[in-house]
C-alpha positions in Angstrom: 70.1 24.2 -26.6 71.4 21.5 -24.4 75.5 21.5 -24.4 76.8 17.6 -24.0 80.0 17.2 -22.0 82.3 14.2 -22.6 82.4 11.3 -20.4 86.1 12.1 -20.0 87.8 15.7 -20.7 91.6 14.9 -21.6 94.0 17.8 -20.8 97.5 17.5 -21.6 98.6 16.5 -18.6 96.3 13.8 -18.1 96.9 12.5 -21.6 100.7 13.0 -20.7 99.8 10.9 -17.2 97.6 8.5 -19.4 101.1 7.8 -22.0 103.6 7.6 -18.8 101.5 5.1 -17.1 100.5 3.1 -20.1 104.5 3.1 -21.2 105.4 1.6 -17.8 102.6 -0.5 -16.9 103.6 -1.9 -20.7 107.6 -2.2 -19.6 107.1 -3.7 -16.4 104.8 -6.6 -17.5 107.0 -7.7 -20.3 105.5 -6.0 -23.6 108.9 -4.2 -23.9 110.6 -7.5 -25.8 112.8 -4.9 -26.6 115.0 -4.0 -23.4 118.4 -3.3 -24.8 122.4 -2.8 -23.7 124.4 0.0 -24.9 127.7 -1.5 -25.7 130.8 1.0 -25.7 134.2 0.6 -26.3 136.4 3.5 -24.2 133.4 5.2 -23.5 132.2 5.6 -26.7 129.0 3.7 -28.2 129.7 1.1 -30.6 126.4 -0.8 -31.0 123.1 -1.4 -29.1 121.7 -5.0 -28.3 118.3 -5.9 -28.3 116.9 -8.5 -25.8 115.2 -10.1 -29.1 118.9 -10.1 -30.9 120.2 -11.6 -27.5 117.4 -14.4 -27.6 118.1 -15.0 -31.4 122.0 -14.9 -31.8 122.7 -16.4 -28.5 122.0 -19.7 -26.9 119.6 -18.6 -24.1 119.5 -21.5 -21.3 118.2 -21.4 -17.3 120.5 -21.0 -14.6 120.5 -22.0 -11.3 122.1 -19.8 -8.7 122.5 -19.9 -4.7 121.8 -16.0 -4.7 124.3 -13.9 -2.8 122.3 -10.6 -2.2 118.8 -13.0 -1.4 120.6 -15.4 0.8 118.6 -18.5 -1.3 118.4 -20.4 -4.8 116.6 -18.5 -7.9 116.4 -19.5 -11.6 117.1 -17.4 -14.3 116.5 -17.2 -18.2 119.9 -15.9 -19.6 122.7 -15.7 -21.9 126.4 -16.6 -21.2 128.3 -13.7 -20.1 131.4 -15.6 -22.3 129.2 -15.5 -25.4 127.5 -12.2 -25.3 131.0 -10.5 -25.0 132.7 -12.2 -27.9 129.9 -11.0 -29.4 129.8 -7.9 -29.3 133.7 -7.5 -29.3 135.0 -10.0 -31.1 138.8 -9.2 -31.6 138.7 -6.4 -29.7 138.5 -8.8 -26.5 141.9 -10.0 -26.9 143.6 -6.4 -27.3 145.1 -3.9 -24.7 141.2 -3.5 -23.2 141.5 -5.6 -19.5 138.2 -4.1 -17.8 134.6 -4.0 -18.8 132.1 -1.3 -16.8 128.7 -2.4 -16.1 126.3 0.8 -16.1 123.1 0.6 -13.9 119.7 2.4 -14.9 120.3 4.9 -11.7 124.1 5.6 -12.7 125.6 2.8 -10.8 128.9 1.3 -12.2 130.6 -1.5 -11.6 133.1 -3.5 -13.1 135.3 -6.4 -13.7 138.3 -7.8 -15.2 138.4 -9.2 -18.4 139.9 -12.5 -17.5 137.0 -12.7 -14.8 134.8 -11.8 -17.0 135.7 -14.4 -19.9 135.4 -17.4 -17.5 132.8 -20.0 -17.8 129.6 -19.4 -15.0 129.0 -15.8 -15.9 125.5 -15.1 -17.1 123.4 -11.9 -17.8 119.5 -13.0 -16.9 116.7 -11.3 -18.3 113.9 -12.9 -16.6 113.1 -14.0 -13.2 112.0 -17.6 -13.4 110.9 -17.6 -9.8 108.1 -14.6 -10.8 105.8 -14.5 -13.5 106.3 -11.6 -15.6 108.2 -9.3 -13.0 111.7 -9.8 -10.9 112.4 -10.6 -7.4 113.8 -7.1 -5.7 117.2 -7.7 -4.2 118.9 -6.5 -1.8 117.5 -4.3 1.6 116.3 -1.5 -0.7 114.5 -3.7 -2.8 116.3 -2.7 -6.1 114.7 -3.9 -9.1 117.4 -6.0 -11.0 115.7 -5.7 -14.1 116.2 -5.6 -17.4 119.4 -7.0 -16.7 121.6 -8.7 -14.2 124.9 -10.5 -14.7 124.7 -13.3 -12.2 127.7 -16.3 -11.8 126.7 -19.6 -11.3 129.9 -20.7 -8.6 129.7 -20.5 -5.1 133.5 -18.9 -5.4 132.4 -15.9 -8.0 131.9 -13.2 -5.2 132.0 -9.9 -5.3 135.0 -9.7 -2.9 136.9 -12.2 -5.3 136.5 -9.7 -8.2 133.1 -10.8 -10.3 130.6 -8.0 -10.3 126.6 -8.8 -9.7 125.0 -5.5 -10.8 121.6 -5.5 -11.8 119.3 -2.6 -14.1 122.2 -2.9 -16.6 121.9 -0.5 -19.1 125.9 -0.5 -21.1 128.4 -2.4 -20.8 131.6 -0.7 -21.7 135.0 -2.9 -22.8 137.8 -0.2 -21.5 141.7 -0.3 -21.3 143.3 -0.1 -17.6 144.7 3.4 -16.6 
């Protein structure tokens, strides 16, 4: 008796290989509508934010930015910084808390004041309008700003004059000065 082998023998660790590749391959061409921000409030978590909710509670519009990091203009689908912050706070924006923490995928933090922060050009951009279906790396180690990236839309909203520019935002977190 003749014993037929399968055209493909599937171990666990290539079907584990096969689900990691087909989970990223997914996220990084744009089937994973639902990218989302941990929102915290003195460190604790409060509420997570879809990028469907964002598109659907939130005026989404394109911005166009001289881009500090790329040295040129890029477009970028987004949501007011303003608006996605009164939000998600509401009151609590006009209380004791004065600084709001951007957390990076890789750990990174940075982070602003409130006043900043609540001033018109702010913008956190989900998609790169300049690239179909992937973002432009920035900087010399070619991060990859996405799923988020709060960008400003003024030639005067630097980082040295206080307005964070991180990208890969994973939380934002609305905390009072020590």
């Amino acid at each position: 008796m003749e014993t037929v082998m399968p055209l493909y023998s599937f171990t666990k660790t290539k079907v584990f290989f096969l689900f990691v590749f087909l989970t990223l391959g997914c996220w990084r061409s744009g089937w994973a509508d639902e990218a989302s921000i941990i929102v915290k409030l003195d460190q604790r978590d409060l509420t997570t934010v879809t990028l469907s909710e964002l598109r659907t509670k939130l005026p989404v519009t394109d911005v166009h930015i001289d881009h500090p990091f790329l040295r040129k203009e890029k477009n970028y689908r987004a949501v007011a910084l303003k608006a996605l912050l009164e939000m998600v706070y509401g009151e609590r924006l006009k209380g004791v808390h004065q600084q709001v923490i951007f957390k990076a995928i890789d750990g990174y933090e940075a982070s602003g004041d409130i006043g900043h922060l609540l001033q018109e050009g702010g913008y956190i951009a989900f998609a790169d309008l300049d690239r179909q279906g992937e973002w432009e790396p920035v900087t010399k180690m070619q991060a990859d700003p996405s799923p988020y990236f709060l960008v400003w839309t003024a030639h005067d909203q630097t980082i040295g004059k206080g307005y964070p520019w991180p990208w890969a935002i994973s939380s934002i977190d609305l905390r009072t000065k020590p």
